[in-house]
C-alpha positions as CSV (number, residue, x, y, z in Angstrom):
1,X,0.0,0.0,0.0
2,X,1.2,3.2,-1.1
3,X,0.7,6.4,1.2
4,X,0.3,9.8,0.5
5,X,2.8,12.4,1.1
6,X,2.0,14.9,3.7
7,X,2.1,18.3,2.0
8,X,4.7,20.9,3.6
9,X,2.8,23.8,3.4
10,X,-1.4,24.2,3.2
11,X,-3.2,23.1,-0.1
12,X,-4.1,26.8,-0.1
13,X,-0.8,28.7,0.2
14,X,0.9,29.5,-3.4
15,X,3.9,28.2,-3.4
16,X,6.6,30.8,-5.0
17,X,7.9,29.1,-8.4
18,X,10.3,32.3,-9.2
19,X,12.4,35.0,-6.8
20,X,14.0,38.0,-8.4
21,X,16.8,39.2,-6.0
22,X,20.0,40.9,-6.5
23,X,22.0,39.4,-9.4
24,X,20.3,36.2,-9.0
25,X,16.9,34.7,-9.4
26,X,15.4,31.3,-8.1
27,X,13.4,28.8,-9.9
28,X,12.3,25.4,-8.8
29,X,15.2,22.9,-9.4
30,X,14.7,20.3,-11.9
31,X,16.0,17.9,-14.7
32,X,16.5,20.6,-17.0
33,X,19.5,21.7,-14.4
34,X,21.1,18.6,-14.6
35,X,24.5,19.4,-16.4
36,X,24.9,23.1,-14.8
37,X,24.2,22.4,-11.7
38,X,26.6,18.8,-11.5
39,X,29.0,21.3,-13.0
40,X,28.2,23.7,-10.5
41,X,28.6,21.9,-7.2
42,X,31.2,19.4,-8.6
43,X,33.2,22.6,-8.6
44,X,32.5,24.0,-5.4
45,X,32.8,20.7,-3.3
46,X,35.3,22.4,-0.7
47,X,33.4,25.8,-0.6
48,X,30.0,23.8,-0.5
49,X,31.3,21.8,3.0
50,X,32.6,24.9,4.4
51,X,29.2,26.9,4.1
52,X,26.8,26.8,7.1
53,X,24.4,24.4,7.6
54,X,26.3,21.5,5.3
55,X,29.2,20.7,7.7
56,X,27.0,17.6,9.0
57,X,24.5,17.2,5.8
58,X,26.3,14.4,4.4
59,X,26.4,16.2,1.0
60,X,27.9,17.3,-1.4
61,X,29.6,13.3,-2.0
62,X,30.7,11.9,-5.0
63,X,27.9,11.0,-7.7
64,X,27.7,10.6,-11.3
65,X,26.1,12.9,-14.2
66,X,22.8,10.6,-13.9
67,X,23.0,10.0,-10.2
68,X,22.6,14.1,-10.2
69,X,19.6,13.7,-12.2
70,X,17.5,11.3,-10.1
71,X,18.6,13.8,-7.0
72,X,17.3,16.5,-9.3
73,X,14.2,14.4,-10.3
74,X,13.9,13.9,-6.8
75,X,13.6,16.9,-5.7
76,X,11.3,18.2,-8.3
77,X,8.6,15.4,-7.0
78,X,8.8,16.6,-3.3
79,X,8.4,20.2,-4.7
80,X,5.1,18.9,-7.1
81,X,3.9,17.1,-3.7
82,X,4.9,19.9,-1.5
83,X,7.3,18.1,0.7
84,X,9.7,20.0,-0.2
85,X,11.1,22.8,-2.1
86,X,14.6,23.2,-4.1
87,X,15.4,25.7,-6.8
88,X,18.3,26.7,-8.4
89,X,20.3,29.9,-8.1
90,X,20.7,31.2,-11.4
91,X,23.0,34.0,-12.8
92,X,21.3,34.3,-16.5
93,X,20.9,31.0,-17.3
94,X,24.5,29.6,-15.2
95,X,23.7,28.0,-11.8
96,X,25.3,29.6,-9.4
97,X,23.9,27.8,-6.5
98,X,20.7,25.7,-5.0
99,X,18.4,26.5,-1.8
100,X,16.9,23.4,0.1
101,X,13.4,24.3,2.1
102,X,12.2,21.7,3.9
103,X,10.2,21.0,7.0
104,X,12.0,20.9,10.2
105,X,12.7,17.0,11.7
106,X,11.8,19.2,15.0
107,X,8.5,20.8,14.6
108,X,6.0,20.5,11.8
109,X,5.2,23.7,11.4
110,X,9.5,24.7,11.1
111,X,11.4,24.9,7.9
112,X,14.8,23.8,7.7
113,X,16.7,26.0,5.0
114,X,20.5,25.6,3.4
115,X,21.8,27.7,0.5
116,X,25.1,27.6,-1.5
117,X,26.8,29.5,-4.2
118,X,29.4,27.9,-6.2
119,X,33.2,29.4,-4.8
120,X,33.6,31.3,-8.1
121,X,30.5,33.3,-6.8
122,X,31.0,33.1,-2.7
123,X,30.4,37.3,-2.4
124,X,27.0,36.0,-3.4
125,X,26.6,33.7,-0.2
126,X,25.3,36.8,2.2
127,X,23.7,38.8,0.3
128,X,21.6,35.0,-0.9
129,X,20.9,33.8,2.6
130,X,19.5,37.8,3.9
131,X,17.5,37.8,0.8
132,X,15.9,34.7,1.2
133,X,15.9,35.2,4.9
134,X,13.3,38.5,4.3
135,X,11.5,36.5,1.6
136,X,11.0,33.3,4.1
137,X,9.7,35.8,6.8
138,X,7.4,37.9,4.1
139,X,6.2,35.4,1.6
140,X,6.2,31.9,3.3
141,X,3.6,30.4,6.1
142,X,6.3,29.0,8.5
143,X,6.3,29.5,12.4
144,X,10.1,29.4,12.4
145,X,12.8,29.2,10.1
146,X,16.3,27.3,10.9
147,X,18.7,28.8,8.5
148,X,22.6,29.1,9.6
149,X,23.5,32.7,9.5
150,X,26.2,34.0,7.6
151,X,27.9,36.4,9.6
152,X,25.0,38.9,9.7
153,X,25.0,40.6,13.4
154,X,21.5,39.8,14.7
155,X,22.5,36.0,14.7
156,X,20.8,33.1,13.0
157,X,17.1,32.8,12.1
């Protein structure tokens, strides 16, 4: 017997499928990503381990081309079920990055949320995680948000 996913956010909240912010824009992560973003974090591994909130994630680790696109079809089915929600940073059409939102293993109505940039575009890493920090706080319906800080002085979210 097969059982339903249980949706991350309510059936009647909108979930975001684009964010404009400054030289960057988000859109949900998929297969169509596949060879810039394998390109993107193959390159970054070191950077990627170093950025807060992956020191104990377990990734980034050693995959192939294809392995990266079941992650990435992966990750597009919890975002069409609402588990879960990925996207891509994008500079133009280059992925520069990824941002992970998913629900807390602590408390239901939580989000856990980790963001890289690739090291060719770390300057990006702050201004990323206070953008997206404003725009988890406007836009989406969580009671808290876990998101390492990045050395911003009112501490992490």
């Amino acid at each position: 017997m097969t059982s339903t996913p249980t949706p991350f956010v309510h059936s009647d909240f909108v979930v975001p499928t684009k964010f404009i912010g400054t030289g960057y824009r988000l859109e949900p992560l998929g297969p169509q990503h596949n060879e810039r973003d394998y390109k993107a974090w193959t390159s970054s591994i070191d950077h990627i381990r170093s950025t807060p909130g992956f020191n104990d994630w377990g990734w980034p680790k050693p995959m192939t081309l294809d392995e990266n696109l079941r992650d990435l079809e992966m990750h597009a089915r919890h975002f069409q079920d609402r588990e879960g929600f990925t996207y891509s940073i994008l500079d133009d059409d280059d992925v520069i990055g990824c941002v992970y939102i998913y629900p807390s293993d602590h408390d239901d109505a939580a989000a856990e949320v980790r963001s890289w940039v690739t090291a060719s575009r770390g300057e990006m890493d702050e201004i990323v995680w206070q953008e997206l920090s404003d725009w988890l706080d406007d836009v989406w319906p969580f009671r808290s948000v876990d998101y390492a800080s990045r050395n911003h002085p009112s501490g992490s979210r």
